[in-house]
C-alpha positions as a printed Julia matrix, in Angstrom:
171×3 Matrix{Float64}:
  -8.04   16.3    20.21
  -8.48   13.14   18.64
  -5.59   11.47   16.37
  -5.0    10.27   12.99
  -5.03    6.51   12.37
  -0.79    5.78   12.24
  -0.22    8.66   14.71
   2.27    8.01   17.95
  -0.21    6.76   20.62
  -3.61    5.66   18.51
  -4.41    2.06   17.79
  -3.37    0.5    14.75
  -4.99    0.1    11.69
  -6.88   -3.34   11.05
  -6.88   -4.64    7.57
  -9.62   -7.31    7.6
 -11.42   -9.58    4.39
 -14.73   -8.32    3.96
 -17.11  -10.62    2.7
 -21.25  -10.78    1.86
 -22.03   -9.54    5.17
 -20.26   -6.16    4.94
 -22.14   -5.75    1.76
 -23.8    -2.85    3.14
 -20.77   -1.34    4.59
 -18.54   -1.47    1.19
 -21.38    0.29   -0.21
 -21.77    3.49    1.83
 -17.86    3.36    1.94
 -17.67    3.12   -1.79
 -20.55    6.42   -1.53
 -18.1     8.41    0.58
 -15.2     7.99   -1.79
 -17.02    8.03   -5.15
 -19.69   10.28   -7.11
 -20.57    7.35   -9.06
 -22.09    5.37   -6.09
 -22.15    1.5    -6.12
 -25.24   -0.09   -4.45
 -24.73   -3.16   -2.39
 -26.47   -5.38   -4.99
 -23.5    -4.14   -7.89
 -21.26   -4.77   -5.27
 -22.77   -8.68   -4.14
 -22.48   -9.37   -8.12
 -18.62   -8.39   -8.11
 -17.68  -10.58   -5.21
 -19.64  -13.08   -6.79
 -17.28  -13.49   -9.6
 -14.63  -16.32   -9.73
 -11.22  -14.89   -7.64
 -12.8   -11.69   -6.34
 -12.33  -10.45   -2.79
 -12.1    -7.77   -0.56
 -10.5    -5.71    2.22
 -11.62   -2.97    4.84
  -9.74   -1.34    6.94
 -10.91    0.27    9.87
  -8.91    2.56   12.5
  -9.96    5.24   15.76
 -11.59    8.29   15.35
 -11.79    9.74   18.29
 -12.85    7.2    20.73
 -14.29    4.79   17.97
 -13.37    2.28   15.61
 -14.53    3.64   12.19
 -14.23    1.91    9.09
 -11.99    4.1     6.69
 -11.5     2.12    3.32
 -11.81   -0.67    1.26
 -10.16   -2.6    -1.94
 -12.09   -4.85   -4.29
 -10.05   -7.24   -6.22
 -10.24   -9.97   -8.36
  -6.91  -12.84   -9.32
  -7.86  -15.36  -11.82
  -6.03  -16.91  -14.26
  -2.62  -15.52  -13.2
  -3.59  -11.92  -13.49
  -5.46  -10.04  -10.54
  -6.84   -6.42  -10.71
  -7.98   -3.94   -8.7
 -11.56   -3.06   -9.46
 -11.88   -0.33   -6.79
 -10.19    0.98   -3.61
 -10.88    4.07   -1.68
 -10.18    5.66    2.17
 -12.69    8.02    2.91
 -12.0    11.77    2.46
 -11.66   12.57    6.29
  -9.36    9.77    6.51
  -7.21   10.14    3.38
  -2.91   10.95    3.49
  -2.62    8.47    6.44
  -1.45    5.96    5.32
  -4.93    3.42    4.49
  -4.68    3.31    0.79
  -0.77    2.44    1.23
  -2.17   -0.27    3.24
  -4.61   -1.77    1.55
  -2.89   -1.48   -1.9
   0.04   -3.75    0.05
  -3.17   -6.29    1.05
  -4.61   -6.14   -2.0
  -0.88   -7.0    -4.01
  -0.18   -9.76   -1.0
  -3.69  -11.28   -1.56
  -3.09  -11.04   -5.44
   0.19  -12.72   -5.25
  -1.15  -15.68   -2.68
  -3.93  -16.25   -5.32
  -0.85  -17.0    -7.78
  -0.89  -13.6    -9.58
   1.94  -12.51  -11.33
   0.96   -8.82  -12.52
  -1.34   -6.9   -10.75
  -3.28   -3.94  -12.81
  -5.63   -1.25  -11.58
  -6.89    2.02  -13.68
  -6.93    5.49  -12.13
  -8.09    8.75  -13.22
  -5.26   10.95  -14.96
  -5.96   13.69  -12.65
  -5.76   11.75   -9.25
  -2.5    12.49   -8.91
  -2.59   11.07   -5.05
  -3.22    8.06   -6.12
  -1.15    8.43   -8.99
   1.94    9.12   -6.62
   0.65    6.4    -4.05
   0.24    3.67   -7.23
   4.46    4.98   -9.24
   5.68    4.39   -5.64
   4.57    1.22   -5.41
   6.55    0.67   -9.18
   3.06    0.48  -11.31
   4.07    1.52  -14.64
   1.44    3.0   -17.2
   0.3     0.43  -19.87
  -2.29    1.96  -21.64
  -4.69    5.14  -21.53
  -8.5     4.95  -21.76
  -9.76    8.26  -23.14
 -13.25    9.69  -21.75
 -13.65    6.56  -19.07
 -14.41    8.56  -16.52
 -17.11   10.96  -16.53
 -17.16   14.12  -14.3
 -18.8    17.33  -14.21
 -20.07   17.14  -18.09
 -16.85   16.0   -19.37
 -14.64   13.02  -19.41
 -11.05   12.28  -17.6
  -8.71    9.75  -19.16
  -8.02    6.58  -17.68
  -4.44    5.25  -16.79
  -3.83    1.73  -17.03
  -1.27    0.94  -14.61
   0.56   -2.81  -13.96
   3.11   -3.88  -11.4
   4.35   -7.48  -11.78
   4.22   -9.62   -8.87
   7.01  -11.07   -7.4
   7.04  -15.0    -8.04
   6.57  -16.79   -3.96
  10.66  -18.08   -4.34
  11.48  -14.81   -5.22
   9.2   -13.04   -2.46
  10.77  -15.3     0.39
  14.42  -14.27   -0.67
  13.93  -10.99   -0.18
């Protein structure tokens, strides 16, 4: 029986920055976790831009090291958002998302971010409960962004201020 990445006994989970040549790789994550499929050339011009970065993480299954999700962010001017994240299905209520969310918001904040945004479907409530935990609040709704199954889903804006670094320490 093989474990669950975060179980007693199995290696931990890696959180690593993913860069132009794991272009491939975010893409056929970003397939597993999305219908509407980013190609490694969308994803080349996103890094691209000024502040933008990324994360995989990668854990066991079974006897291998798998890669299980990713975050795409970008922190410019004071502001950083998250333009996608995603743990593959099979891998998903483990733990990976909580993790990369928390390297995502630590990268944010090191690139002098002070509020961290992100927009999720209305009806992912997992990562709905994964993003209030974390104290996003909603700051604005986005009707019809997404489209599924011949209709659209409202968008959530969510924000989370970032902790200033003298603040951060004393804690």
């Amino acid at each position: 029986m093989s474990e669950k990445p975060g179980e007693a006994g199995s290696a931990p989970l890696a959180i690593r920055p993913a860069g132009p040549f794991n272009l491939t790789l975010l893409a056929e994550l970003h397939a597993a976790c999305f219908a509407e499929r980013w190609d490694a050339p969308a994803l080349a011009s996103l890094l691209a831009m000024p502040g933008a970065l990324a994360f995989l993480a990668s854990g066991p299954i079974g006897r291998d090291e798998e890669p299980l999700g990713f975050v795409l962010l970008r922190a410019i001017a004071g502001e950083a958002e998250i333009i996608s994240i995603g743990v593959r299905p099979e891998a998903r209520r483990r733990g990976i998302g909580r993790r990369l969310l928390e390297a995502a918001l630590a990268a944010a904040a090191a690139g002098g971010a002070e509020r961290l945004f992100l927009e999720v479907a209305a009806d992912n409530y997992q990562a709905l409960g994964l993003y209030l935990s974390h104290d996003f609040t909603e700051v604005g709704r986005r009707p019809n962004y997404y489209q599924r199954n011949g209709g659209g889903i409202m968008a959530l804006v969510l924000s989370k201020p970032i902790l200033p670094r003298q603040e951060r320490g004393a804690r």
